[in-house]
C-alpha positions as CSV (number, residue, x, y, z in Angstrom):
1,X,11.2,-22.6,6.2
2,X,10.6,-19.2,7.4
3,X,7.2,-18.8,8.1
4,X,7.2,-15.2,9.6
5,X,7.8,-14.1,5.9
6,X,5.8,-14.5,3.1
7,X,7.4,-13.4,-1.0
8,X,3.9,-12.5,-2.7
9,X,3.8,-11.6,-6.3
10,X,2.1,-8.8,-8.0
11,X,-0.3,-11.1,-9.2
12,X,-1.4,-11.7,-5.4
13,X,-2.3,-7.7,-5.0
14,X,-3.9,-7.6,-8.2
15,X,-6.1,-10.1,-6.7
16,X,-6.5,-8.3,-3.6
17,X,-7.2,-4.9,-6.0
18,X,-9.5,-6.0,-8.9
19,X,-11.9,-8.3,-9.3
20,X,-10.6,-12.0,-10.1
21,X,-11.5,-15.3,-10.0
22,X,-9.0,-15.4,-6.8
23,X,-10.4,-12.7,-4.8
24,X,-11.9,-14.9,-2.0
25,X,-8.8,-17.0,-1.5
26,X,-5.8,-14.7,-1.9
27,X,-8.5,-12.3,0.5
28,X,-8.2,-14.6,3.0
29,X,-4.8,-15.1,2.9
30,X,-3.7,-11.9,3.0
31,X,-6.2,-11.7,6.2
32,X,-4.7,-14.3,7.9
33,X,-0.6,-13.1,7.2
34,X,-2.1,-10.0,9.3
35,X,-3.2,-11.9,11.6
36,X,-0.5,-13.7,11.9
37,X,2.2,-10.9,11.6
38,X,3.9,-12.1,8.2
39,X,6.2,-9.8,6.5
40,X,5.5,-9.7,3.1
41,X,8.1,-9.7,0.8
42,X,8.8,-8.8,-2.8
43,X,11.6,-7.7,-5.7
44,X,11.6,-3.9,-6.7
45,X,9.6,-5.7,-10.0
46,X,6.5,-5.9,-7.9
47,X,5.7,-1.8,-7.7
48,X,6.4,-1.5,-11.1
49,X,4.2,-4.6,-12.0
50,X,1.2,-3.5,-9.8
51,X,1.1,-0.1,-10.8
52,X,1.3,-0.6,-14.3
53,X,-1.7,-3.5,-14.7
54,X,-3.7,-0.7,-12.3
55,X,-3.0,2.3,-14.9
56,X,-3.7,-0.3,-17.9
57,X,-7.0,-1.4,-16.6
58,X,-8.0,2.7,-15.9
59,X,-6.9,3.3,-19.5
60,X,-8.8,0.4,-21.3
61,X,-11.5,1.1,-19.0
62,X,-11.8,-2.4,-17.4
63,X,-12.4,-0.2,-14.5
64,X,-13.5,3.5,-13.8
65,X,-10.9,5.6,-13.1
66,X,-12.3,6.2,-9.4
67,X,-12.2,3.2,-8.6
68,X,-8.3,2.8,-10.1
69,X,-7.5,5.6,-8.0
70,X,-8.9,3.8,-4.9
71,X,-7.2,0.5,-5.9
72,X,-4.1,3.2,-6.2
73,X,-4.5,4.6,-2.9
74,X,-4.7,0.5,-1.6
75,X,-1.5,-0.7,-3.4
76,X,0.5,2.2,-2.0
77,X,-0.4,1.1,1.7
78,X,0.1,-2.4,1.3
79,X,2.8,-3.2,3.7
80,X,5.9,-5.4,1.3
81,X,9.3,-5.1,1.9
82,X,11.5,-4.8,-0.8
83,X,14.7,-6.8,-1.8
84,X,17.1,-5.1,-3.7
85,X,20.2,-6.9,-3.5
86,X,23.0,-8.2,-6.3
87,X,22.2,-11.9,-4.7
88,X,18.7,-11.5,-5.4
89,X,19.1,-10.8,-9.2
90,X,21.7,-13.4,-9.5
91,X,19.9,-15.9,-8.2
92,X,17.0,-14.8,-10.3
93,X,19.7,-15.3,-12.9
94,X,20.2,-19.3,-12.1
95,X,16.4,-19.6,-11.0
96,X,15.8,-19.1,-14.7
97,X,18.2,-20.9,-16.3
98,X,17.2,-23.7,-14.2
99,X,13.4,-23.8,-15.2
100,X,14.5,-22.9,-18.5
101,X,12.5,-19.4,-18.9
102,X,13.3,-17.1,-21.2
103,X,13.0,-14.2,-18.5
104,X,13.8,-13.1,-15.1
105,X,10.6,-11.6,-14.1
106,X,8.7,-14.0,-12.2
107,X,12.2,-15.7,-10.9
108,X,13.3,-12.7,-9.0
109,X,10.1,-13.6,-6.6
110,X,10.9,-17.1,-6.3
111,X,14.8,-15.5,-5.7
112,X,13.3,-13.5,-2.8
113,X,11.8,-16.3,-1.4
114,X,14.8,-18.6,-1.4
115,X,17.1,-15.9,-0.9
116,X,14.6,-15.4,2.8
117,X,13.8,-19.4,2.8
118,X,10.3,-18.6,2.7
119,X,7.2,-19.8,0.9
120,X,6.2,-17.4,-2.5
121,X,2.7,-17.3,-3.5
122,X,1.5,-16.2,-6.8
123,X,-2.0,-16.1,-8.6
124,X,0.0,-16.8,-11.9
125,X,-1.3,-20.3,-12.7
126,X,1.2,-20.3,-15.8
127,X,4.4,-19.7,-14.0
128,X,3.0,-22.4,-11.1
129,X,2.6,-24.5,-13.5
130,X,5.9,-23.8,-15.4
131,X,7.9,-24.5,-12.5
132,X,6.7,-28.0,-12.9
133,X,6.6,-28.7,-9.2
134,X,10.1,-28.2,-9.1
135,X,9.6,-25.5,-6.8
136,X,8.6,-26.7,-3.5
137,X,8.2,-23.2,-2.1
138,X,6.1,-22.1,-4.6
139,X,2.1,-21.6,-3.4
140,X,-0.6,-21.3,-5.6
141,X,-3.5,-18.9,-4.4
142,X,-5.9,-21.4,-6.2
143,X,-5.0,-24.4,-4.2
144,X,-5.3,-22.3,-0.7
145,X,-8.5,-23.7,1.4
146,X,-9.9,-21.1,3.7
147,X,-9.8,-22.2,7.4
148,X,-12.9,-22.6,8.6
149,X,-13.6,-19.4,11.4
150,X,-12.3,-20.1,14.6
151,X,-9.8,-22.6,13.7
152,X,-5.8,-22.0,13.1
């Protein structure tokens, strides 16, 4: 497996952006891809995806809106390269026949990740969970342990 890449879903930034049970973990993770020089990697879905649960939390006032404009500010730098390709969507396509989902959504980042035979991690317990195992690829943020400092 490629491990130069990494397929992160939007639920990953989130973490990294508002405050979530996650926050330490995916934190660290996202510390140590840096460190490490891993691309991450996404579908065109994961702008969309970010952005919107940003502007929703602003507009129910979950948080202020400075502080949505600075998480704004964030998400735009973050570093992801996108995949936008026919064989992404169609193996989004299969992906979810497969595990039997009624949408493509969250199988166009598992897609990206086979597609670049590379792990995807997600903060989505549900879908982790709906994949059944089935998905060896498939990292959840909640399982991570955070290397001790120091030690790689």
């Amino acid at each position: 497996m490629n491990s130069t890449n990494v397929c992160v879903d939007s639920s990953v930034a989130l973490a990294w952006l508002l405050i979530t049970q996650q926050n330490d973990k995916a934190d660290a993770l996202r510390k140590e891809w840096r460190e490490s020089g891993v691309q991450l990697l996404g579908p065109p879905l994961f702008r969309a995806e970010v952005e919107s649960v940003l502007r929703q939390n602003v507009f129910f006032k979950k948080i202020l809106p400075e502080d949505g404009e600075e998480a704004f500010s964030i998400f735009l730098a973050i570093p992801i390269k996108i995949i936008d390709t026919p064989a992404m969507y169609r193996k989004a396509w299969e992906l979810a026949k497969k595990f039997n989902l009624p949408v493509c959504y969250d199988t166009q980042y598992l897609a990206v990740a086979e597609l670049e035979d590379c792990e995807f991690w997600t903060a989505d317990r549900r879908f982790f969970n709906s994949l059944g195992g089935k998905g060896g690829r498939v990292k959840w943020v909640g399982e991570y342990t955070v290397k001790a400092k120091g030690k790689q």
